[in-house]
N, C-alpha and C positions, 0 to 999 in steps of 0.2 A: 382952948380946944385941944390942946394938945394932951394935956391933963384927960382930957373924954377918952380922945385913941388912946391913950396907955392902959386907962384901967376898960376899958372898951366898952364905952357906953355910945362911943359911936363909931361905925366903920367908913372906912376907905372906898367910897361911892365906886373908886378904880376898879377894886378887889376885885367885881366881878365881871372886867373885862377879859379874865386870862381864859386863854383855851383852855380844854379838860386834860388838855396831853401833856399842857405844862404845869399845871395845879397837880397833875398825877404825880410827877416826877418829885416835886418837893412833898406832895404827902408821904410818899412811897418811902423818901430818904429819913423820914420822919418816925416811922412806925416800928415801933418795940414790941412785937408779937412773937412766939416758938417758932424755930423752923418750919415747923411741918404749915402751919397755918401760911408763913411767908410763900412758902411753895407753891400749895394749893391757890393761893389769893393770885400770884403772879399768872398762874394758868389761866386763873378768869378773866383778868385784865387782859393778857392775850390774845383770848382769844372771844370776848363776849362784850368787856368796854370801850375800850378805844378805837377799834374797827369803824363802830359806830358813831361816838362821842368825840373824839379827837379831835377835831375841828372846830366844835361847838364852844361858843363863849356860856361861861360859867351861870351869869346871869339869862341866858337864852333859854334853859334848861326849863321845861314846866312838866308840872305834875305830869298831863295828860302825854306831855313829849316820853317819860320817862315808862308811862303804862302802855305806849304803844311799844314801846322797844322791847316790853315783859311778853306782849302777845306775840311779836318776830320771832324771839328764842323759841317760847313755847311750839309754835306754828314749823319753824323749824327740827323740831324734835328734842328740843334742850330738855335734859333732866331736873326734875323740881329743884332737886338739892342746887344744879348750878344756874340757873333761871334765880333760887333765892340768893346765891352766893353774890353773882353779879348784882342783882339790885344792892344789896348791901354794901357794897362796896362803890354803885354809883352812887347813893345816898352818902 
């Protein structure tokens, strides 16, 4: 089994207990991207992911959770550009 987890033919059933606020923080420390894109990306997180997400365990997360949150931004007046930016960056 162990041999599975290494080469990852199987996951860590845990994995998807962590909140998003702490999954964020090791992604975030993770990501090798341009400045400018860091900058931009951290705005969205600011102020469009974790507000909402932060709390929520990893595996709680469903499609339909994820399309209502796209209709909140937009309803609230989010620009396409950051309505897409945020989903992408929840995904």
């Amino acid at each position: 089994m162990e041999t599975q987890f290494a080469g990852r033919a199987l996951r860590d059933p845990r994995a998807g207990e962590i909140c998003i606020s702490d999954w964020r923080d090791r992604w975030w420390n993770g990501r090798v991207v341009k400045p400018h894109t860091l900058w931009g990306d951290a705005s969205s997180i600011r102020n469009h992911v974790p507000p909402h997400w932060a709390a929520w365990e990893v595996r709680a997360i469903a499609r339909m959770d994820v399309r209502s949150r796209i209709r909140a931004l937009v309803e609230k007046g989010a620009g396409a550009s950051a309505v897409q930016v945020a989903y992408n960056l929840t995904s």
